[in-house]
C-alpha positions in Angstrom: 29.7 -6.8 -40.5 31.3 -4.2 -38.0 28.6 -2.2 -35.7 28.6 0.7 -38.1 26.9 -2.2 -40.5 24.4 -3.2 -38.1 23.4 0.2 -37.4 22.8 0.5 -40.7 21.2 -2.5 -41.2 18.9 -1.1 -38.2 18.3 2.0 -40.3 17.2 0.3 -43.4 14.7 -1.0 -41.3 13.4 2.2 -39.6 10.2 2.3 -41.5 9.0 -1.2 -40.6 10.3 -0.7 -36.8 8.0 2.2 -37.0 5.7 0.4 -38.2 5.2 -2.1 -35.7 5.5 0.1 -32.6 2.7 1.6 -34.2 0.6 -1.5 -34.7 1.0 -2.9 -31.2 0.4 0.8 -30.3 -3.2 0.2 -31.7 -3.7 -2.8 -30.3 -3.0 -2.4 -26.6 -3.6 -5.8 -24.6 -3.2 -5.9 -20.8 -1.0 -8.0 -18.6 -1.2 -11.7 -19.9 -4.2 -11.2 -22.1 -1.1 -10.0 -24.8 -2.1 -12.7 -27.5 -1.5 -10.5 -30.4 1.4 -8.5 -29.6 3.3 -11.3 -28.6 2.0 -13.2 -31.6 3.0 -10.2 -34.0 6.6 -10.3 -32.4 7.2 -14.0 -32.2 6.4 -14.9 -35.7 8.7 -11.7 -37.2 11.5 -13.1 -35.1 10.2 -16.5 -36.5 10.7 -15.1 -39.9 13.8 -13.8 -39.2 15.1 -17.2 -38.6 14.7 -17.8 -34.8 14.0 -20.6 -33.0 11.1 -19.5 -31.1 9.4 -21.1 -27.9 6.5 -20.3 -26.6 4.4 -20.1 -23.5 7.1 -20.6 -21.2 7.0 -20.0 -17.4 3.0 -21.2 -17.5 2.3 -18.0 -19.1 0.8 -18.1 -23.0 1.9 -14.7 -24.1 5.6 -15.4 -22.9 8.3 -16.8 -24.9 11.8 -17.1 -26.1 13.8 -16.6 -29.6 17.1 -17.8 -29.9 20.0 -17.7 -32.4 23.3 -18.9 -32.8 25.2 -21.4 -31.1 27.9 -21.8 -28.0 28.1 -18.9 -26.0 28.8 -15.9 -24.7 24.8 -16.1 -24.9 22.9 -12.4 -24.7 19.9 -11.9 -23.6 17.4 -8.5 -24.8 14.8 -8.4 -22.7 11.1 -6.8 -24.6 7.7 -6.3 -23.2 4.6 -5.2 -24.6 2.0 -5.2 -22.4 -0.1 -2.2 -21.9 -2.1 0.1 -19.1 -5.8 -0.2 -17.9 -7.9 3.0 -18.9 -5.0 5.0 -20.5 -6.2 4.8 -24.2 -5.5 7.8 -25.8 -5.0 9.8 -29.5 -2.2 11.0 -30.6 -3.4 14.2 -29.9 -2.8 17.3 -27.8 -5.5 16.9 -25.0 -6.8 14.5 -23.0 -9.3 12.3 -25.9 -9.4 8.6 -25.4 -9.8 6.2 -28.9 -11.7 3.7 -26.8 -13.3 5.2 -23.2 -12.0 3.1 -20.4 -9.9 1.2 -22.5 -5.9 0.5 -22.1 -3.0 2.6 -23.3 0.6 2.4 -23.9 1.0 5.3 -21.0 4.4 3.2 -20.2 6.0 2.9 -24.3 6.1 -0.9 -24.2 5.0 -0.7 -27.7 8.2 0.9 -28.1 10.4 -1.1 -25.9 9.3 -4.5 -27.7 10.2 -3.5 -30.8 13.5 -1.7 -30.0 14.7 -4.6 -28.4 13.2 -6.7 -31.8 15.2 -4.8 -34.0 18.4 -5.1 -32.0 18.0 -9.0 -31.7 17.7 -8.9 -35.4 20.4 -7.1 -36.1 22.9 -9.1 -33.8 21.7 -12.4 -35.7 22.5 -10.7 -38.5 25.9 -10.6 -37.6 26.2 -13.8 -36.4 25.3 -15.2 -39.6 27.6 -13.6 -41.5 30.2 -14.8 -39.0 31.5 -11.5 -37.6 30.6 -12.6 -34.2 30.1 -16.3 -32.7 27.6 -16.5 -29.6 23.8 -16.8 -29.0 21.6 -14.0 -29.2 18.3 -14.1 -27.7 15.3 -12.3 -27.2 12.8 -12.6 -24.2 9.1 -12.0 -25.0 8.3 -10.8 -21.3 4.6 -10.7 -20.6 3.1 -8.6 -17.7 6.0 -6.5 -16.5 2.8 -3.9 -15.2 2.0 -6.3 -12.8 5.6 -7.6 -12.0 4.9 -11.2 -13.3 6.2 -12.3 -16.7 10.2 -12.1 -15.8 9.9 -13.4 -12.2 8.1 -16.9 -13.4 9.9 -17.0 -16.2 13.2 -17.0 -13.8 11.1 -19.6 -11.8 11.0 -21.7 -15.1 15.2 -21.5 -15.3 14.9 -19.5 -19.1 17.7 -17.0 -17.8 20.1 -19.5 -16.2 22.6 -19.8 -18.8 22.6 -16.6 -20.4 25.7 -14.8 -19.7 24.6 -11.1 -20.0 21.4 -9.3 -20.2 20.4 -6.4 -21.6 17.3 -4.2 -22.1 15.9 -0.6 -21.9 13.0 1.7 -20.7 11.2 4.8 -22.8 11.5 8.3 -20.2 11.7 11.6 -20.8 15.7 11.8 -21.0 18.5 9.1 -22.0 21.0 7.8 -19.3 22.2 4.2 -18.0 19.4 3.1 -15.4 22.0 2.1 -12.0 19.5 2.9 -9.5 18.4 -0.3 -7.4 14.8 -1.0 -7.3 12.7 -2.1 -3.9 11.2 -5.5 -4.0 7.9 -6.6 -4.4 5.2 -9.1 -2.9 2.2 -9.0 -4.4 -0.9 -10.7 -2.0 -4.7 -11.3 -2.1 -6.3 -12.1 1.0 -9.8 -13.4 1.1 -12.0 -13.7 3.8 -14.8 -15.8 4.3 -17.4 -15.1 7.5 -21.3 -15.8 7.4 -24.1 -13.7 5.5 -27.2 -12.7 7.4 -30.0 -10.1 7.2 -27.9 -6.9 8.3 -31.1 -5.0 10.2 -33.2 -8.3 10.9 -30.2 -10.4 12.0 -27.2 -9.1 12.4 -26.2 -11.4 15.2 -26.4 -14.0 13.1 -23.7 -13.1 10.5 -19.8 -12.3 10.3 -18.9 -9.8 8.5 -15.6 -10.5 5.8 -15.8 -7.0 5.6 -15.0 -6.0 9.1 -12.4 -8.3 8.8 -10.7 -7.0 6.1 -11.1 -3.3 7.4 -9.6 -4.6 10.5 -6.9 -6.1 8.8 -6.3 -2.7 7.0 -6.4 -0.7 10.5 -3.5 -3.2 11.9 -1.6 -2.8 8.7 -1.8 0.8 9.5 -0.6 1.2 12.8 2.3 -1.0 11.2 3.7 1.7 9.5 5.2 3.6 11.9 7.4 0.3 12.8 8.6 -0.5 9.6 11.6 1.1 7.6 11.4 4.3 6.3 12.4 3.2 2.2 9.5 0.4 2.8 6.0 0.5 1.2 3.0 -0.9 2.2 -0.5 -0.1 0.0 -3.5 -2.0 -1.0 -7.1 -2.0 -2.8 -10.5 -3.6 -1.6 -11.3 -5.7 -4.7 -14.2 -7.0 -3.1 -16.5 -5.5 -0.4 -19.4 -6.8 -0.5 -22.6 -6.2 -2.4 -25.8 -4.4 -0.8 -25.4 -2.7 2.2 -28.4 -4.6 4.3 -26.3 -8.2 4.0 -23.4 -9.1 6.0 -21.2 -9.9 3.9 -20.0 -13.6 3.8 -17.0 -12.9 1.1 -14.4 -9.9 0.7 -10.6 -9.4 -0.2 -8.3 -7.0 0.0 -5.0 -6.7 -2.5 -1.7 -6.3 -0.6 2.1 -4.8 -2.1 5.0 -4.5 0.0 8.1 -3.2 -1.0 11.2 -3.3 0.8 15.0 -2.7 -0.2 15.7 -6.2 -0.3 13.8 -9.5 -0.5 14.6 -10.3 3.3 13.2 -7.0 4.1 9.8 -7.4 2.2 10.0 -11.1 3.8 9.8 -9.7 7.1 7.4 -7.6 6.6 4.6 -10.1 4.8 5.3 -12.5 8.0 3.8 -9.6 10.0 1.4 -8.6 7.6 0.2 -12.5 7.5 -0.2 -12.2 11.2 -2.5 -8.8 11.0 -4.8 -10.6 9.0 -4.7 -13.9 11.2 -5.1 -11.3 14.0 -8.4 -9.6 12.0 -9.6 -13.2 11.3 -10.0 -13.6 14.9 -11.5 -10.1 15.8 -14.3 -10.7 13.7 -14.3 -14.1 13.8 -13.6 -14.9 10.1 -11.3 -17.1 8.1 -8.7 -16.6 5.6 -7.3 -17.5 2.3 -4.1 -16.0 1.2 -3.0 -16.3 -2.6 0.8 -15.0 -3.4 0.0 -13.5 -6.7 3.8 -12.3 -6.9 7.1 -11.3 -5.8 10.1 -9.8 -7.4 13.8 -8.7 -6.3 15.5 -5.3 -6.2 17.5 -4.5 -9.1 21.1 -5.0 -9.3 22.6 -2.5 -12.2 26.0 -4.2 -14.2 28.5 -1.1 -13.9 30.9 -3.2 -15.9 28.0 -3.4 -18.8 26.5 0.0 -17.7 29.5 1.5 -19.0 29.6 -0.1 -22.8 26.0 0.9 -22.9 26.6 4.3 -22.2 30.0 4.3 -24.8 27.5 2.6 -27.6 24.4 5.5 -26.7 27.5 8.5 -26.8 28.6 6.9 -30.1 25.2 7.3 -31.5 24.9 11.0 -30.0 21.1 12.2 -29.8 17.5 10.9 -31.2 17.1 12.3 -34.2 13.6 14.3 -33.5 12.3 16.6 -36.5 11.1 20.3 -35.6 7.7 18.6 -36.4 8.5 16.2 -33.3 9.5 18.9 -31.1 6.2 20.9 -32.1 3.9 18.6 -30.6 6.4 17.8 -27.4 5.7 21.5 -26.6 2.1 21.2 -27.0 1.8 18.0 -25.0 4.2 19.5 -22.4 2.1 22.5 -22.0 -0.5 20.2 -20.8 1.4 19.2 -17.8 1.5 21.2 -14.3 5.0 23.2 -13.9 5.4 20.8 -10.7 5.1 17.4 -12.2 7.8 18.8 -14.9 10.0 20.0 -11.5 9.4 16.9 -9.5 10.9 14.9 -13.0 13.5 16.9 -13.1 14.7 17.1 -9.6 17.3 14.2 -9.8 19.4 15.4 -12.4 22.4 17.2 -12.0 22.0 20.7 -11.8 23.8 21.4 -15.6 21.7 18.7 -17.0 18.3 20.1 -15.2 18.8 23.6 -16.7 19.5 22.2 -20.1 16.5 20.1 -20.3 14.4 22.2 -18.9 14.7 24.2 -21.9 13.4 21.8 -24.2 10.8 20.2 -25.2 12.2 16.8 -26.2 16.1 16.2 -24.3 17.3 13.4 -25.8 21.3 13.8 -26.1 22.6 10.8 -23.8 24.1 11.7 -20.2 26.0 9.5 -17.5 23.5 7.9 -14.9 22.1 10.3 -12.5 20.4 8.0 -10.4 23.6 5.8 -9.3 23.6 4.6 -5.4 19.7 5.3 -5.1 17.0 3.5 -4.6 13.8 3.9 -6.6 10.6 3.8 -5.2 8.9 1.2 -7.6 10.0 -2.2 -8.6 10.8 -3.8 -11.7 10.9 -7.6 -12.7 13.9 -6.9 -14.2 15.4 -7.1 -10.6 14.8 -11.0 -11.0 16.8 -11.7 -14.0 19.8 -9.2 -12.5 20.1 -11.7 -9.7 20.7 -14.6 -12.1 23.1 -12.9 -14.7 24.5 -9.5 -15.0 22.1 -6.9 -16.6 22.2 -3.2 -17.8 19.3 -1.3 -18.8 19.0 2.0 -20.1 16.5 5.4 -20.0 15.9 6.5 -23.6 13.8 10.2 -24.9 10.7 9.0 -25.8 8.4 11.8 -23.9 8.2 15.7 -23.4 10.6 16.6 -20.5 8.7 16.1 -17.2 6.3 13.7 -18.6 5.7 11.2 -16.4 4.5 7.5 -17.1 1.3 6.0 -17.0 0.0 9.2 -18.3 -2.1 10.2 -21.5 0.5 12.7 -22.7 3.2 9.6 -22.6 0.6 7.4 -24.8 0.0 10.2 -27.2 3.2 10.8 -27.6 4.3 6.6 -27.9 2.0 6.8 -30.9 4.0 9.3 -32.5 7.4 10.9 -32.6 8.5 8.3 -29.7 9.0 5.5 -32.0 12.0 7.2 -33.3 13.2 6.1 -29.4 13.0 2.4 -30.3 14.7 3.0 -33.4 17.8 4.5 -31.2 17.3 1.8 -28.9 17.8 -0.6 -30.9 21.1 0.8 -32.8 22.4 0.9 -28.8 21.2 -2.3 -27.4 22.7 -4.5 -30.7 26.1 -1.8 -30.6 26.2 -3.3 -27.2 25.7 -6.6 -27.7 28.2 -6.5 -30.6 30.4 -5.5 -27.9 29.9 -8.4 -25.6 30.1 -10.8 -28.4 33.1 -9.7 -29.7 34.9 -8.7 -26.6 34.4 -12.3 -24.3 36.5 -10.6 -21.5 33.8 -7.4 -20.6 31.1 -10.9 -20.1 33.7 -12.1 -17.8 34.4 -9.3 -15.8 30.6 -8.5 -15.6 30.2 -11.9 -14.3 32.9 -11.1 -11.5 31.1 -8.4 -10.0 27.6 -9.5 -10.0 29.2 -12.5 -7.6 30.9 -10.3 -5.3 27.7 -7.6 -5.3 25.1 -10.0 -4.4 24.6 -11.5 -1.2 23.1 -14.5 -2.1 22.4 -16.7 -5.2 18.9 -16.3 -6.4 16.0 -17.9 -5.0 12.3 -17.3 -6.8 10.3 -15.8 -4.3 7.6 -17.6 -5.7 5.5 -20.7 -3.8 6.2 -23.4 -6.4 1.8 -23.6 -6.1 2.2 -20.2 -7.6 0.2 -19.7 -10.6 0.4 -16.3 -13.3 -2.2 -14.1 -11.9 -3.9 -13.5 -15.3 -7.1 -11.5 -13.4 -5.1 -8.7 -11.5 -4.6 -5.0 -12.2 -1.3 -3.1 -12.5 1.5 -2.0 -10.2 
């Protein structure tokens, strides 16, 4: 089977790819509460003829499906998790299917399934001894929330894999080489004394005032912190009526840094605001680590075959139809969110796509030796083995994620995306398979990028935060 044969094999399969990025599309589950998309994945890879293990890390909707034996070992990384409140038709204006309910505003309907088909396809090869290797695909739970990868690296799943690969739906197709910041993700909960706020007001201490005091130091913070770091937070619980003190509140912490030192330093200081705040209003406090995740380190060495495999394929292959409702979705967004999109591509590339409705012919990275200002769990498992990720054309130029026009469109013409996906990931890991020396040399240069080996950030008390929101 040469890679012309698997992406033909991946072809053959188009309908039923479509199919299910549809059907997980219609089902949207949040964060951990994924119990039938993961279930719809693990048993087609099942079927397939994977060895499938499940609920690793701790974490239910998480597993792992392997196939082959002796190594080089690949990983494909797949999520499917979706968004709170973004449901949304497959329609031209703003018209949810369920009010309030989740979405797909982030295509990991898409993603999933791409990465699905590729694993397939790769085993495929395998079997009919073209290639000799593992393939395997990750079942990662939660990435909205930046849990599933980091405690399934806690739970040593990605320690002997020797090359990781995966993807991300966008609005254009390039190699992602950008670094990521990293994450902590931390409730803290206070606990003063209730009383009669008018009657007695003596008698109580208010959690409240300590959390809002908290929130003031954490404020006055910023100006001493560096500029690429990020500090935000939600009150997820203030109290109830406003004539009791309130004995109970919490407040829901993220800081991002650069690095993991850097985001280190900075929750040592924001544990001591909150000490301090505990002390002004003469509360206690509880603090629960939901999370924490690493920067991302891109593979240039893998980067690079990605990019050859996504040029081989040349660009999605969207219908006049498709590019019809593109332009009527991307009439829907303001001219500046379609600038601020397009504002770190190269000039040549930024006057092409803005032209268009859908640009999906692949391009070099234009985000190398920057640093994004989210995170991504993916940074985790590029600390443990080399990784390379790619951007493909799923949305209307400018669209921006998390939005209804992204999860109208991952309903529609966007599962063509995960169909091109997963020609490029399994092209790829074709590659890898067949060429042992491109693992090795990947391997070289993650040890002499990295500073340190990988540590989880994690508490080993740490437990999947299955009740919190998104990032």
């Amino acid at each position: 089977m040469t890679k012309d044969t698997i992406h033909e094999r991946i072809e053959e399969r188009r309908t039923d790819l479509v199919s299910l990025t549809r059907e997980l599309w219609e089902n949207p589950e949040l964060g951990l509460q994924e119990t039938e998309s993961a279930e719809l994945l693990a048993t087609r890879l099942a079927d397939e003829g994977f060895t499938v293990n499940r609920g690793v890390g701790g974490m239910p909707t998480a597993f792992v499906a392997s196939y082959g034996n002796g190594g080089p070992t690949i990983g494909i990384l797949g999520e499917y998790d979706a968004l709170p409140g973004l449901s949304q038709k497959s329609i031209a204006r703003k018209e949810p299917v369920d009010e309030g309910g989740p979405g797909h505003g982030c295509g990991h309907n898409l993603f999933g399934v791409g990465s699905l088909g590729a694993a397939v396809a790769v085993k495929e090869a395998i079997e009919r001894g073209d290639v000799d290797g593992t393939i395997r695909y990750y079942g990662c739970p939660a990435e909205e929330t930046l849990v599933g990868k980091v405690y399934m690296a806690r739970a040593g799943v990605f320690d002997d894999l020797d090359a990781a690969l995966t993807w991300h739906p966008s609005h254009v197709s390039a190699p992602w080489k950008a670094r990521s910041l990293a994450m902590n993700s931390i409730e803290y909960s206070f606990s003063g004394q209730s009383a009669h706020a008018a009657d007695s007001p003596e008698s109580g201490r208010s959690a409240l005032d300590a959390v809002e005091l908290m929130n003031t130091g954490v404020e006055f913070m910023r100006e001493h912190i560096i500029d690429d770091a990020r500090i935000h937070y939600s009150i997820t619980n203030g109290g109830g009526a406003p004539n009791v003190v309130p004995a109970e509140a919490s407040v829901w912490y993220f800081v991002r840094a650069p690095t993991r030192k850097g985001v280190d330093r900075i929750t040592d200081w924001l544990d001591e605001v909150a000490e301090g705040a505990t002390l002004m209003a003469q509360t206690t406090v509880d603090r629960r680590f939901l999370t924490g995740c690493y920067d991302y380190i891109a593979s240039d060495t893998l980067s690079d075959v990605l990019l050859s495999n996504m040029r081989d394929l040349g660009t999605i292959p969207y219908s006049d139809a498709d590019r019809a409702f593109a332009t009527e979705l991307q009439e829907t967004l303001d001219e500046s969110t379609i600038e601020n999109r397009l504002s770190g591509l190269p000039e040549q590339r930024r006057a092409e796509a803005r032209e268009q409705a859908l640009y999906s012919n692949p391009m070099e990275s234009f985000d190398e030796g920057t640093v994004l200002s989210g995170s991504t769990d993916v940074g985790d498992v590029s600390w443990i083995t080399p990784v390379a990720q790619f951007w493909g054309a799923a949305w209307p130029v400018g669209t921006p994620s998390h939005s209804w026009q992204a999860v109208a469109a991952n309903g529609d013409f966007a599962a063509k995306a995960a169909v091109y996906a997963a020609k490029v990931l399994a092209g790829t890991a074709y590659d890898l398979l067949s060429t042992p020396s491109i693992v090795e040399a990947a391997a070289e240069e993650l040890r002499s990028t990295r500073s340190h080996d990988y540590e989880s950030p994690l508490p080993e008390t740490a437990e999947p935060p299955a009740d919190m929101g998104v990032n």
